[in-house]
N, C-alpha and C positions, 0 to 999 in steps of 0.2 A: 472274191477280190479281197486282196489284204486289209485290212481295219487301221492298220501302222504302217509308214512309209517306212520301207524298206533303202538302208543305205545302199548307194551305189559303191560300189570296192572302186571305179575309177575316179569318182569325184571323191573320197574322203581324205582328210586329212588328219596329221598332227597322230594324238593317239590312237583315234579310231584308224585308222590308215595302218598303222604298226600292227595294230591288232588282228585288223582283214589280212594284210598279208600273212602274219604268224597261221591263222586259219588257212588261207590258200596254199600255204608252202605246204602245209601236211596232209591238205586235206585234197588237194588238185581244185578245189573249187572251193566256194564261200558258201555256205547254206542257207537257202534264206531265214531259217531264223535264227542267224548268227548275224543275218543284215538289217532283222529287226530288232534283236538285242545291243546291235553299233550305234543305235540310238544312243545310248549316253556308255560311253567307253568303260565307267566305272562297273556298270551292269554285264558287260562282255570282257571282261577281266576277272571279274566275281567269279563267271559262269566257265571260263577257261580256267581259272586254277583250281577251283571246284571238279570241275571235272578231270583234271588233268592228276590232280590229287588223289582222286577215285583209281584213276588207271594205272595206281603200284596198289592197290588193294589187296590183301589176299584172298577176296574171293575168286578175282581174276577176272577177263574179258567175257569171258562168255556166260559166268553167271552174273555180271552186271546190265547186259544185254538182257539175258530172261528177265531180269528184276524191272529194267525199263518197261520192258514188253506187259508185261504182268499190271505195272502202275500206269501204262495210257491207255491200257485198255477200261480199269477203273476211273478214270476220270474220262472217257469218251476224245483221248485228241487223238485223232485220225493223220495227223502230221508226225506226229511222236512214234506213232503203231506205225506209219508205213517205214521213217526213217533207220529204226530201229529193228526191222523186217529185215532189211536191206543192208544194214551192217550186220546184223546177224549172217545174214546167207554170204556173204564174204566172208566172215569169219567160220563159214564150212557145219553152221548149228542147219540139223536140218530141219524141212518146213512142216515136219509135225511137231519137232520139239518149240518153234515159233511159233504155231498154234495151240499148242497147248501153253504156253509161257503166257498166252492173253487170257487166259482164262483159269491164271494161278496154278498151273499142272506142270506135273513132269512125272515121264517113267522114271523117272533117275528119284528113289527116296527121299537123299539129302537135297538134292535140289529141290523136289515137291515142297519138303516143309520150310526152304528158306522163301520161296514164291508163298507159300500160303502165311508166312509171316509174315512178310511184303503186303499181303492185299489186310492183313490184321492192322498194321502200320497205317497203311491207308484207311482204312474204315473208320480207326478210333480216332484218326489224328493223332498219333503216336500212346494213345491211354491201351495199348494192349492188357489183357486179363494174362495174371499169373501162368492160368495153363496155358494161352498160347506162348510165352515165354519159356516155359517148362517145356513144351514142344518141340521148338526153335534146340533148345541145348538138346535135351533128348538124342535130337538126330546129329547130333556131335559138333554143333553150332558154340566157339566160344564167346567170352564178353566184346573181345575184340572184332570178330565175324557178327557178332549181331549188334554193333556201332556203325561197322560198314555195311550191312544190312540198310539199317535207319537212314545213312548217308545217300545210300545209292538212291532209295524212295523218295527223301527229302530232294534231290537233286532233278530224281524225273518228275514229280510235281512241281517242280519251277519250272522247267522247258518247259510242262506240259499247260501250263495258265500261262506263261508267255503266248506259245502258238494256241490257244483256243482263244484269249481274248483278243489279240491281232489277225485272227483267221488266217495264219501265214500259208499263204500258194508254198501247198506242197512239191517239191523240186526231187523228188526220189520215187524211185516206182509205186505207182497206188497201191494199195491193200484196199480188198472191199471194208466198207465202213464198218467200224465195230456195233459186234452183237453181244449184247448182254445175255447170259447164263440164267 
């Protein structure tokens, strides 16, 4: 059971109200932890333009999806791994490249090493060692790909300690609980 009251999208108002519908128009539904982020509108505005920011990236959709997948599997949020499963396999990623993305992999090279600098990002808390940096470009990664790199990481460790510390009732197909490597 949730830890954080979850806004209802019929009783909100005012900003939070604008903000749930802008989420339902796009999205056909409200997620719940876009109804635990409605808690204070400033937090689900952050989290919307932040992310909406992301999605003209030029890493593009689908390596922003592995990089999420890659980062809740390092932090253990089991709401993030399933939510992001499940946008993946809509966006046509298939369920081995989604299991490999939880555990920093990819057959695809240049993906592998933007995932395995993702889990470097995560680990140091953004203090990466030279070589893994030198890696990251290597595989033809520039200054700008590995800013949004950082962004996309920085981004799914916010979702990802909103829903662990709220324990948000996951509302997307389960995924078995993540196993650490």
């Amino acid at each position: 059971m949730a830890r954080i009251i979850m806004v209802d999208p019929a009783e909100a108002t005012g900003k939070t109200k604008e903000l749930l519908d802008v989420v339902k128009a796009k999205m056909g539904m409200v997620p719940n932890m876009m109804r635990t982020m409605a808690n204070s509108p400033a937090v689900l505005s952050g989290y919307l333009g932040f992310s909406s920011g992301l999605s003209t990236s030029s890493l593009g959709g689908k390596l922003g999806e592995l990089i999420a997948l890659t980062v809740a599997n390092g932090n253990g949020c089991n709401y993030c791994n399933s939510a992001h499963s499940f946008v993946a396999g809509k966006m046509g990623i298939k369920d081995q490249d989604v299991a490999d993305a939880r555990h920093a992999s990819s057959t695809d090279l240049k993906i592998n090493a933007a995932l395995t600098f993702s889990k470097e990002i995560l680990n140091s808390r953004g203090a990466v060692s030279e070589e893994a940096l030198s890696s990251v470009r290597a595989a033809g990664y520039n200054d700008q790909e590995i800013v949004e790199i950082l962004a996309q990481v920085s981004l799914s460790i916010f979702t990802n300690y909103v829903n662990i510390l709220a324990d948000t009732d996951i509302d997307f197909p389960k995924q078995p609980p993540i196993e650490k490597k």
